[in-house]
C-alpha positions in Angstrom: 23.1 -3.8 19.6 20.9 -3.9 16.2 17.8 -2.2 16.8 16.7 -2.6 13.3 15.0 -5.2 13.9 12.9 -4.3 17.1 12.1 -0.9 14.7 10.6 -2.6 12.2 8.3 -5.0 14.8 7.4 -0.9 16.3 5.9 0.0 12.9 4.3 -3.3 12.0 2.5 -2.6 15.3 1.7 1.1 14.7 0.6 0.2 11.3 -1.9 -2.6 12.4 -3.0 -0.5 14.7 -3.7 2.1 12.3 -5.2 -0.1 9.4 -7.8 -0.8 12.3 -8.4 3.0 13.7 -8.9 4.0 9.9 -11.1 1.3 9.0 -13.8 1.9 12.0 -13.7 5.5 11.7 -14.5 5.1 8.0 -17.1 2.5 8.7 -18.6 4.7 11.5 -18.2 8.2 9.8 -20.0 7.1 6.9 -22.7 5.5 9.1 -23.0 9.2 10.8 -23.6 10.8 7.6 -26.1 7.9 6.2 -28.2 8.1 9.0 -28.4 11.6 8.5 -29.2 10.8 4.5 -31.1 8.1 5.4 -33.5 9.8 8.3 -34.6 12.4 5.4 -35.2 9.4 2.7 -37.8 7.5 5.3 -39.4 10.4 6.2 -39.8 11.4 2.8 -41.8 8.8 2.1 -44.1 8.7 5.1 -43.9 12.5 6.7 -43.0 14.8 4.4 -45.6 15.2 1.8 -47.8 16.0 4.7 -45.7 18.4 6.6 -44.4 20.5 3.9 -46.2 19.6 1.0 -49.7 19.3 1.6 -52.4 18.3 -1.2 -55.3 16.9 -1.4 -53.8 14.2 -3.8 -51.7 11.7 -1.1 -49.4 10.9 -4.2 -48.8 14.2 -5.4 -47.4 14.9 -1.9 -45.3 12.1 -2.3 -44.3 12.7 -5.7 -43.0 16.3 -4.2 -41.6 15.0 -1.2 -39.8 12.7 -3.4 -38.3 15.4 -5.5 -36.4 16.7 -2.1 -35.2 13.4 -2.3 -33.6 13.9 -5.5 -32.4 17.0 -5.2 -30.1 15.3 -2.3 -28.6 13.2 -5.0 -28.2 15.6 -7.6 -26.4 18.0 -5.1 -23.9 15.2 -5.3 -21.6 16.1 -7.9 -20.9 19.2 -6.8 -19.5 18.1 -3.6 -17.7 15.5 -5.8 -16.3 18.0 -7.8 -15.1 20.5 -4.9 -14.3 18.0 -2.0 -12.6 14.9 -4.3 -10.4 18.0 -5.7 -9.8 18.7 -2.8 -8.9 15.6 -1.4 -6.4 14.6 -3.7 -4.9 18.3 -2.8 -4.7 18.5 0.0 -5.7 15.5 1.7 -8.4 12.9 2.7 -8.8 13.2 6.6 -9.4 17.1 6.7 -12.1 17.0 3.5 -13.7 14.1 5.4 -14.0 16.4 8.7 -15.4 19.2 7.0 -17.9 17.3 4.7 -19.3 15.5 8.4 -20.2 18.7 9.3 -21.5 20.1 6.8 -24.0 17.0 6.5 -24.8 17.0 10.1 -25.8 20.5 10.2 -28.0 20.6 7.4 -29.7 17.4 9.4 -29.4 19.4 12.3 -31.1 22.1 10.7 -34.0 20.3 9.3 -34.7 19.2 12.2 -35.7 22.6 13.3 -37.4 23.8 10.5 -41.0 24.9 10.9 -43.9 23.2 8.8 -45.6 24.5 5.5 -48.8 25.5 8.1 -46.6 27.7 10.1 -44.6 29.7 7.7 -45.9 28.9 4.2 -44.4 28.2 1.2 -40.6 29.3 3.0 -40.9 26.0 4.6 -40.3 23.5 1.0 -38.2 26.0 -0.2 -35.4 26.0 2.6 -36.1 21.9 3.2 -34.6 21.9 -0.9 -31.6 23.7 0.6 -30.8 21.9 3.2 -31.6 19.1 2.0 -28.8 20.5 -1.1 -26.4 20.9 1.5 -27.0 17.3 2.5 -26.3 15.9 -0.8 -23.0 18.2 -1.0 -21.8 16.6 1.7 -22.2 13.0 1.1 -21.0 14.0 -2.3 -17.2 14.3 -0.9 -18.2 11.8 1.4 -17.6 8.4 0.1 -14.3 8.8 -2.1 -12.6 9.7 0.9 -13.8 7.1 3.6 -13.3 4.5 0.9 -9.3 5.6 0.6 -9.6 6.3 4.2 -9.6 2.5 5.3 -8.1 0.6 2.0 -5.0 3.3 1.5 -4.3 1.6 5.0 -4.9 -1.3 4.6 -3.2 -4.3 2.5 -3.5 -3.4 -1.6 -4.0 -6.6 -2.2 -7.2 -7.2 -0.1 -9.1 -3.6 -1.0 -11.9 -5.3 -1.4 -12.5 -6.3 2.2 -10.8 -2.7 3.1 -12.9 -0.5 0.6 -16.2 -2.6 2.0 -15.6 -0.3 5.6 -17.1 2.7 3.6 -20.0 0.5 2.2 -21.1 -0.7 5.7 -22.0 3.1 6.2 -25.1 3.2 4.3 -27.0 0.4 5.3 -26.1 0.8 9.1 -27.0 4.2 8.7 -29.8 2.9 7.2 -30.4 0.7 9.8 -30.2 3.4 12.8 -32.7 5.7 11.0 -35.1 3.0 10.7 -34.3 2.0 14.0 -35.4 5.1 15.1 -38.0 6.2 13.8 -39.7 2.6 13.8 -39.4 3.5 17.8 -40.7 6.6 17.7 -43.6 5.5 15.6 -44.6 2.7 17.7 -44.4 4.8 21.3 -46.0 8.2 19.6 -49.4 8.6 18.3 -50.1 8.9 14.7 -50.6 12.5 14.8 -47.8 12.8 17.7 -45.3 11.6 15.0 -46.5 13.7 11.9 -46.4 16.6 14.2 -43.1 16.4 16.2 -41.9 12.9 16.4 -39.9 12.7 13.3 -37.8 15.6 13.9 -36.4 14.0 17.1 -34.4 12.2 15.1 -32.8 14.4 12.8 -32.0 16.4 16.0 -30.2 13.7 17.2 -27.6 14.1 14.3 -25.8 16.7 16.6 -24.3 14.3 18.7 -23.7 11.6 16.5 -21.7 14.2 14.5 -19.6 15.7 17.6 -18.6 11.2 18.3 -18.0 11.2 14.5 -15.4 14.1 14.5 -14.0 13.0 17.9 -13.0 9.8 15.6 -11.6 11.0 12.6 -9.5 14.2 14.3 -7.2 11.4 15.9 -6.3 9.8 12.8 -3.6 10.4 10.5 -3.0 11.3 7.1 -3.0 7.9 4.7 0.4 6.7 3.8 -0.6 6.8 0.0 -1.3 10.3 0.5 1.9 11.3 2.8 3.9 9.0 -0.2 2.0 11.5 -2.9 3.4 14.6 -0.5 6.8 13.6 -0.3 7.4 13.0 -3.8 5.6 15.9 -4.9 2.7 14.1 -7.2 0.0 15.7 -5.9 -2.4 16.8 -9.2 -2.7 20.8 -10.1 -5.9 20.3 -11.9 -7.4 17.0 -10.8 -11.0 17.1 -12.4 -9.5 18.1 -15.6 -6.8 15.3 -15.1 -9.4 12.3 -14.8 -11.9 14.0 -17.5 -8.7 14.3 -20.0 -6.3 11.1 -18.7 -8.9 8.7 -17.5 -12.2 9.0 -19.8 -12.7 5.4 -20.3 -12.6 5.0 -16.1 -14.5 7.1 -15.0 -17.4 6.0 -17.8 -16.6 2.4 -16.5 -17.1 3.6 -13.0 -20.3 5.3 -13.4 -22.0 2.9 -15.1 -21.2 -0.1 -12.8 -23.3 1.8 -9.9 -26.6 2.6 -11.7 -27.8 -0.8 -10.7 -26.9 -0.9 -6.7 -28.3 2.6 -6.5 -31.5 2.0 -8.1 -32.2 -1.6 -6.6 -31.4 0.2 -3.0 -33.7 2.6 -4.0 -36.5 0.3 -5.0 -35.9 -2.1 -1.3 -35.2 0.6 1.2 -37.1 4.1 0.1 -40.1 2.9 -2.3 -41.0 -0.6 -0.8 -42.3 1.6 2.4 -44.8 3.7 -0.2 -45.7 0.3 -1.7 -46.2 -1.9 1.3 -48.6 0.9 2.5 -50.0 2.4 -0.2 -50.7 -1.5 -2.3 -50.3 -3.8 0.1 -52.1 -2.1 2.6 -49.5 -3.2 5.3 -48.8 -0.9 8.5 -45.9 1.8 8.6 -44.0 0.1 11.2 -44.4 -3.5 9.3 -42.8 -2.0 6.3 -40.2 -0.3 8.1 -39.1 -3.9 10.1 -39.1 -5.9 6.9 -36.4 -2.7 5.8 -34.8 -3.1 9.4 -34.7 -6.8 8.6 -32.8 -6.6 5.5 -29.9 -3.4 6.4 -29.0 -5.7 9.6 -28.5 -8.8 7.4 -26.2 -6.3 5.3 -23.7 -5.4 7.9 -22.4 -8.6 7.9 -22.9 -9.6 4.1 -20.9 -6.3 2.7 -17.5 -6.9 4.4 -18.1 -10.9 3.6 -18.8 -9.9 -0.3 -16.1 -7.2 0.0 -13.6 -10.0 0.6 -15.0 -12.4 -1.4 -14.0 -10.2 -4.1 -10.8 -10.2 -3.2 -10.4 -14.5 -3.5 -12.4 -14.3 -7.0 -12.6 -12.1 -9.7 -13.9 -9.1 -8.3 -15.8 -7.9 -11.8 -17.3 -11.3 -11.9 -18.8 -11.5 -9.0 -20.0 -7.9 -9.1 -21.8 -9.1 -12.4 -23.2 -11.8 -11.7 -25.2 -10.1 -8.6 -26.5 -7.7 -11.3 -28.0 -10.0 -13.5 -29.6 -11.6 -10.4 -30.6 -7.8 -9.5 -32.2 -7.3 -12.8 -34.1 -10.9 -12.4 -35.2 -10.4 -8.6 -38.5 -8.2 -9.0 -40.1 -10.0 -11.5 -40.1 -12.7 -8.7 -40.5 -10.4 -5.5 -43.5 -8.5 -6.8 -45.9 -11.7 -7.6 -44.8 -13.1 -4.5 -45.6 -10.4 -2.2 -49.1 -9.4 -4.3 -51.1 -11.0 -1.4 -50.3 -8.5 1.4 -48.0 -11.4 3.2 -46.0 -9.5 5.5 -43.5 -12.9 5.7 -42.8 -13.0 1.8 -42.1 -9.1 2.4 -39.8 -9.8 4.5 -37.8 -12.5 2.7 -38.4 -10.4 -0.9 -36.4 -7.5 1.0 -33.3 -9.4 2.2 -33.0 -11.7 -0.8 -32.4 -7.7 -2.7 -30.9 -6.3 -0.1 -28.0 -9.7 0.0 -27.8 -9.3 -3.9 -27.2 -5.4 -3.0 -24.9 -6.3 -0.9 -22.9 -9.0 -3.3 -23.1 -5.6 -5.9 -22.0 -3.2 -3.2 -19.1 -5.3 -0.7 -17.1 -5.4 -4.0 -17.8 -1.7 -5.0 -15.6 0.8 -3.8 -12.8 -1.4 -4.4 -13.6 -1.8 -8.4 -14.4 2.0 -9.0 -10.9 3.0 -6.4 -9.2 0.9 -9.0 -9.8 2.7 -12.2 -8.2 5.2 -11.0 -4.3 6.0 -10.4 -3.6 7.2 -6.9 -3.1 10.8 -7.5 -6.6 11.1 -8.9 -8.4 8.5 -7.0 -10.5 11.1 -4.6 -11.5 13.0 -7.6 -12.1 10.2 -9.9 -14.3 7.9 -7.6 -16.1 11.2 -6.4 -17.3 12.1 -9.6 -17.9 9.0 -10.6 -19.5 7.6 -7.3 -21.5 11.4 -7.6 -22.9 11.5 -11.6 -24.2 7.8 -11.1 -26.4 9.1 -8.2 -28.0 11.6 -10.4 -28.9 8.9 -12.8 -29.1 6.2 -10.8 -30.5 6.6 -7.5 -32.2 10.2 -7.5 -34.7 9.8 -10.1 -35.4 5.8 -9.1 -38.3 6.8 -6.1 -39.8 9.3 -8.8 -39.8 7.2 -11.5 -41.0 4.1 -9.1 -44.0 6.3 -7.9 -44.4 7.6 -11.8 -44.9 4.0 -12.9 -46.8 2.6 -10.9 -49.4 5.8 -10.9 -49.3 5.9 -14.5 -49.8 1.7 -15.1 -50.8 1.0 -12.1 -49.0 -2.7 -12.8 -45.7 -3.6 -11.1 -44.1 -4.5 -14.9 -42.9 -1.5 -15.4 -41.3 -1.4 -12.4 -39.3 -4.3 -12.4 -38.5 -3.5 -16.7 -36.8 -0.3 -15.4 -34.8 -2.7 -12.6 -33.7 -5.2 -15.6 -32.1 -2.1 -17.7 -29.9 -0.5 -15.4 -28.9 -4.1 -14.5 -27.7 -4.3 -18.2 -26.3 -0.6 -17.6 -24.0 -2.1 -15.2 -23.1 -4.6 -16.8 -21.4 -2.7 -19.6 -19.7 -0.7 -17.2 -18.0 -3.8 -15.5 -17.0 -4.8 -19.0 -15.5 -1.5 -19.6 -13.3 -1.2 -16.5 -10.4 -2.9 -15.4 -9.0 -5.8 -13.0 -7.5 -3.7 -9.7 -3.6 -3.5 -9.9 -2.0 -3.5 -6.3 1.1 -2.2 -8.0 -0.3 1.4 -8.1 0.1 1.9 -4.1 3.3 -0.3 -4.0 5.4 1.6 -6.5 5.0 4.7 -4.8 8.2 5.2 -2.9 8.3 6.1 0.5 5.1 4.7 1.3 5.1 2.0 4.0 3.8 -1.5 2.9 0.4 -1.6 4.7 0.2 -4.3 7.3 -1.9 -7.5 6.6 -4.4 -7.9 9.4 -7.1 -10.4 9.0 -10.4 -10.1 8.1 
């Protein structure tokens, strides 16, 4: 009797059935730890100048609160650095276990911590650490839940695979908001500034334990098990893709500044400026964000396979020329207070985001050669945060208090737009030949979007 054949029908099943597992644990993982990221950037901008950095200048509490914020993104590279060497090392489903909990403690932690009136200056100074260890851990994050679900998945469609790890952020996103737009509404004022907001960083914990009850059932990637085998796994990765793949990595950095800073700008600062200029309500502010991260759920996966049908640097380009065009319309528009044009000013950016962001991981997983693709998209997924997205809210606030005109603003939108432009013209079109050619590795089953 041949049994070949019913053998090979086994693993086509076993391999759907993993592309599927590995997918939804990157997509949910990732929405773990951006909830966690995400619950720290809203109440940044609405809690924590007052909590632990009181003044009697409102924006100079935000301007500090904001600088917490950054220090989350500039934590990045380092756990870019130790977690994407790592991961190409040793391998991608243990670093993405340890940097869940890592994140999800520090949330955990925060959560806890006492306020600047109860123990003093102590207070701002361990928030910068925690909120260090944050950053760290979505640092080694994203490299690895990108290769989690497209080393699974069909080469030749990465774009819709990659897009699992993008759908973190703005779910996260979403849940955070979700949240604490809850919270707001069924607390007083003073309830929430005093003990509401922490109820949702404590309930990290046990979106962490689900999060790990995930990812411990899943396997190694066949890329990396194919790397194993044949014995290609890098001795000095970060050296490797400094040395080997300069021209990469610059493309890949680059390409991000835009998405980062345009997310920045329609999820984080639009809450200071709805309330602060427009004089809109907290919980107004954060619907039209809620509004806008639901719409993204289902346009990142969408633009994510889009790219896969048409040039993937194209389209990826011409969203951020439309990202650098889109606030010299949506700040006129939305000069009147109108809570509507808000609305539709934040999910027109937040779909261009998304037409940036779907494509993403795919592009900057592509510059890269599989033995160095956790190290290479960590870095360069890492060193674009500290330019891109970490300074945006400080430089948004800086603006605007300094000009007190939305120009500026929207100038600052317009040149990292160009930033990422070059970028895309630097890198290259993806070549599924880099996971095929790998012996040993199983061909990844096709399953439809």
């Amino acid at each position: 009797m041949d049994t070949s054949r019913g053998k090979g029908l086994e693993t086509q099943s076993l391999g759907g059935s993993a592309v599927r597992r590995a997918f939804f644990a990157s997509l949910t993982g990732t929405a773990l730890e951006w909830y966690d990221f995400a619950i720290y950037s809203v109440a940044a901008a609405l809690v924590f100048g007052d909590v632990f950095f009181p003044s009697e200048d409102p924006a100079t509490g935000t301007l500090l609160a904001f600088s917490t914020y950054a220090v989350g993104y500039v934590s990045r590279p380092l756990g870019g650095f130790v977690f994407g060497r790592l991961g190409d090392k040793i391998g991608r489903k243990k670093v993405l276990i340890a940097t869940l909990v890592l994140i999800g403690a520090a949330t955990l932690l925060i959560g806890l911590l006492p306020s600047y009136a109860t123990i003093g200056v102590t207070a701002p100074i361990a928030l910068v650490i925690l909120r260090f260890a944050q950053g760290v851990g979505v640092g080694g994050e994203w490299g690895g839940a990108v290769l989690l679900s497209s080393e699974f998945g069909d080469p030749r469609r990465r774009g819709f695979f990659a897009s699992a790890a993008q759908i973190g952020p703005p779910a996260g996103n979403l849940m955070a908001n979700g949240v604490l737009a809850a919270l707001g509404a069924l607390l007083t004022e003073d309830q929430f500034t005093s003990w509401g907001w922490r109820v949702a960083f404590l309930l990290s914990g046990v979106l962490v334990v689900f999060g790990l009850w995930i990812r411990a059932k899943l396997e190694e990637t066949p890329v990396f098990k194919a790397m194993e085998a044949e014995q290609k796994r890098p001795e000095a990765p970060i050296r490797e893709v400094f040395t080997t793949h300069p021209r990469a990595l610059s493309a890949a950095i680059l390409s991000r500044v835009a998405p980062d800073v345009l997310y920045a700008l329609f999820t984080v600062f639009v809450l200071t400026y709805a309330t602060g200029e427009l004089g809109m309500s907290r919980g107004s502010a954060l619907a039209a964000v809620l509004i806008g991260s639901s719409l993204q759920v289902f346009l990142i996966p969408l633009a994510g396979a889009l790219s896969d049908r048409v040039n993937r640097r194209l389209l990826y380009g011409v969203s951020a020329v439309a990202a650098g065009v889109w606030p010299f319309l949506f700040f006129p528009m939305t000069s009147g207070g109108s809570w509507p044009l808000l609305a539709l000013g934040v999910v027109v950016a937040l779909a261009i985001h998304s037409l940036m962001y779907g494509p993403q991981a795919a592009f900057i997983a592509e510059q890269f050669s599989p033995r160095l693709r956790y190290t290479g998209s960590s870095l360069a997924y890492t060193l674009a945060g500290v330019i891109g997205g970490a300074v945006a809210p400080l430089l948004f606030t800086a603006l605007l208090d300094a000009y007190d005109s939305w120009i500026p603003l929207a100038l600052y939108v317009a040149v990292t737009a160009v930033v990422t432009v070059v970028g895309l013209c630097l890198g290259r079109d993806g070549n599924p030949a880099d996971d095929e050619n790998l012996s040993g590795t199983e061909q990844p089953v096709r399953v439809q979007a």
